[in-house]
C-alpha positions as CSV (number, residue, x, y, z in Angstrom):
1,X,0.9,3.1,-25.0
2,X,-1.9,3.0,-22.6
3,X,-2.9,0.2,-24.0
4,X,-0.3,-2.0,-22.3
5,X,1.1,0.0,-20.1
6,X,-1.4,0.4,-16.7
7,X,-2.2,4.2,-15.5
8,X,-1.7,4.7,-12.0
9,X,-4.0,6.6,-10.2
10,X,-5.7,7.8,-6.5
11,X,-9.5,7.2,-6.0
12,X,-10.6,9.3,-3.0
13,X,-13.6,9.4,-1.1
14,X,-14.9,11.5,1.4
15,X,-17.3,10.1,4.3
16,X,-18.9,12.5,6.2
17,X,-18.9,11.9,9.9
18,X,-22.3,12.1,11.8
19,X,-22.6,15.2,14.3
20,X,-19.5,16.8,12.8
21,X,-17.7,18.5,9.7
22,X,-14.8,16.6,9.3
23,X,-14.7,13.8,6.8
24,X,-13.3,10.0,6.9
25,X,-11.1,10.4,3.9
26,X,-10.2,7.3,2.6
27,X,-7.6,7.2,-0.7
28,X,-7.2,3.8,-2.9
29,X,-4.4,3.5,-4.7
30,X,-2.5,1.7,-7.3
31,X,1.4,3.5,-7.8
32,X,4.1,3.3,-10.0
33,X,5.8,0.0,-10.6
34,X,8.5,-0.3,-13.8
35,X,9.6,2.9,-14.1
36,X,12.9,2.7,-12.2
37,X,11.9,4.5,-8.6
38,X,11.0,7.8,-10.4
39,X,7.3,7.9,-11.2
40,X,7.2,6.4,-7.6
41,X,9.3,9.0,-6.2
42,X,6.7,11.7,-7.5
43,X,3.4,10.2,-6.9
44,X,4.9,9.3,-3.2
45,X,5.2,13.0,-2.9
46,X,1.5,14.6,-4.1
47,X,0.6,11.4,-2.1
48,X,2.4,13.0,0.7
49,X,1.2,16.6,-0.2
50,X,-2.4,15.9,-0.5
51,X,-2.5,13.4,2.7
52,X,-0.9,16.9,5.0
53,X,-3.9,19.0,3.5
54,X,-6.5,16.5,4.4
55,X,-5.3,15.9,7.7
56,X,-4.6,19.9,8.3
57,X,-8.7,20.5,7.5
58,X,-8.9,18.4,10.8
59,X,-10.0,15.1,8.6
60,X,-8.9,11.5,9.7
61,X,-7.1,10.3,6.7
62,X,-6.2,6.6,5.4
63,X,-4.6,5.5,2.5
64,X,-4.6,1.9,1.5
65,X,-3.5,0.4,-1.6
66,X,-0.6,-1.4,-3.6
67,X,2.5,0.9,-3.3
68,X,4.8,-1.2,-5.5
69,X,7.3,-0.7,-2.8
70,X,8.5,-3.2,-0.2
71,X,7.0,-2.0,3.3
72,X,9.4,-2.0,6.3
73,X,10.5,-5.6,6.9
74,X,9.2,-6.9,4.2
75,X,12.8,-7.6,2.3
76,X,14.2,-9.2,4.8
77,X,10.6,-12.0,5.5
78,X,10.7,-12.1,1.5
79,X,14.1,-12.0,0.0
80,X,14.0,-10.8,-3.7
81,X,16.0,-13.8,-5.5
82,X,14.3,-12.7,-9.1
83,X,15.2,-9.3,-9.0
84,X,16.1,-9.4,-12.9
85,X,12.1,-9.8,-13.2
86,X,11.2,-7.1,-10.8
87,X,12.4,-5.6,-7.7
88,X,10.2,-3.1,-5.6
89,X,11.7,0.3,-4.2
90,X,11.7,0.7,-0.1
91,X,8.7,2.4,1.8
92,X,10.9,4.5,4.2
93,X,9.5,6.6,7.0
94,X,10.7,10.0,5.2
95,X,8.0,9.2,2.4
96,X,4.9,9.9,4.2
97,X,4.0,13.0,6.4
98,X,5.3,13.6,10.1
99,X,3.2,11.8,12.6
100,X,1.5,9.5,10.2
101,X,2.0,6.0,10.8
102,X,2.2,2.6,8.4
103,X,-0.6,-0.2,8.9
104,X,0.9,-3.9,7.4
105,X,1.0,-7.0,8.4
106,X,4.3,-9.3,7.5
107,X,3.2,-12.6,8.3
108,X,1.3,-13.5,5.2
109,X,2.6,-11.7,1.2
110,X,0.1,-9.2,0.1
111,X,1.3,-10.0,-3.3
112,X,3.5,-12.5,-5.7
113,X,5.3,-12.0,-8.8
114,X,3.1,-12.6,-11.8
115,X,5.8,-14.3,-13.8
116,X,3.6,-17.5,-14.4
117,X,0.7,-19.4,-13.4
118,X,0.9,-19.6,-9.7
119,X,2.0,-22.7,-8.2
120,X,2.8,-22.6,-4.2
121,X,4.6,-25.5,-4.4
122,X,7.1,-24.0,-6.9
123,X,9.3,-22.1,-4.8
124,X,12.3,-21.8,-7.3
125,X,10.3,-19.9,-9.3
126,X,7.6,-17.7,-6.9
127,X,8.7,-14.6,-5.2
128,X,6.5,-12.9,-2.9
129,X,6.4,-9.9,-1.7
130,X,4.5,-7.6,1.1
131,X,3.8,-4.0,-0.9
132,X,-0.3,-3.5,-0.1
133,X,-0.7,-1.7,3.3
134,X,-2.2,1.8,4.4
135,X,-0.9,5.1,5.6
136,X,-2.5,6.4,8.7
137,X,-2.9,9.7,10.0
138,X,-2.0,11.0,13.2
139,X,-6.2,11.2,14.5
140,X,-6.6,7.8,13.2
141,X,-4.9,4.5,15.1
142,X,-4.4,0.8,13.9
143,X,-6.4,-1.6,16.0
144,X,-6.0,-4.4,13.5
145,X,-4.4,-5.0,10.3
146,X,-4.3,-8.9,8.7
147,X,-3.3,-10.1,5.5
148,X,-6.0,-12.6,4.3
149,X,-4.0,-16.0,3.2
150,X,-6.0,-16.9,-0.3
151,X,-3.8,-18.3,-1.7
152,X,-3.7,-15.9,-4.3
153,X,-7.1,-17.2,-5.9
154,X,-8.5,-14.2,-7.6
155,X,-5.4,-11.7,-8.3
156,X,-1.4,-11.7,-8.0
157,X,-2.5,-9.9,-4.4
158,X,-3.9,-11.3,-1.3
159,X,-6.5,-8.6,0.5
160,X,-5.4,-6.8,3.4
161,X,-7.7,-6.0,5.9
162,X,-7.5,-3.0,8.3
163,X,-9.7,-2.2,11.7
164,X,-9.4,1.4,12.8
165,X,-10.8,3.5,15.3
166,X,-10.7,7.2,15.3
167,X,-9.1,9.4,18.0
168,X,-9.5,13.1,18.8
């Protein structure tokens, strides 16, 4: 099964800050996508588990990555008109910790559906979508956060790039 079927997973890193004990934790992710909501649902909640402990240690906590889920916004800039091929859940506030914010940026998709080659000028056929975006915590503020517009070049996702600055 794994063979074809992708495993999902968190890679986390701790960055120790200078003059200090706390850590820079930084989590890159890759969720659930075609399991109806469910997988999701759960990784969503040890995401949301494990984010609370970090920030409770005193730690400034970001996590970045492809949720598979439409971030706020993001259904009504990219309507879904293929959603027999795929149609991502909702990011909603009540899915990440209290106090901890959502980076993203809406003017540019972070991703496309992988359906076929990509063609930009086929717009019968190409959905897009913005799902890639971070997950801030309360210590840690969003001074800039930019979808890069590459036309999709190297992946079915577009980088997204986030400037931070830590508080407290």
């Amino acid at each position: 099964m794994r063979t074809v079927n992708l495993k999902r997973c968190l890679l986390v890193s701790y960055i120790p800050l200078a003059d200090s004990d706390r850590y820079l934790v930084v989590v890159n992710l890759h969720l659930e996508a075609y399991d109806g909501g469910a997988g999701n649902a759960a990784q969503m909640e040890e995401l949301k588990q494990f984010l609370t402990e970090e920030y409770e240690k005193g730690n400034y906590v970001i996590a970045g990555g492809d949720f598979n889920q439409n971030f706020p916004g993001a259904a009504e800039d990219y309507p879904n008109t293929h959603t027999a091929l795929w149609n991502p859940g909702m990011l909603e506030a009540s899915m990440i910790p209290d106090g901890f914010s959502l980076a993203y940026d809406l003017s540019v998709p972070s991703c496309r559906l992988d359906n076929q080659p990509y063609d930009a000028a086929d717009t019968e056929n190409t959905q897009y979508y913005v799902i890639d975006g971070f997950i801030l915590s309360p210590n840690v503020r969003s001074d800039r956060v930019k979808t890069l517009d590459e036309g999709f070049a190297d992946s079915d996702h577009n980088p997204v790039c986030l400037t931070v600055t830590l508080v407290g």
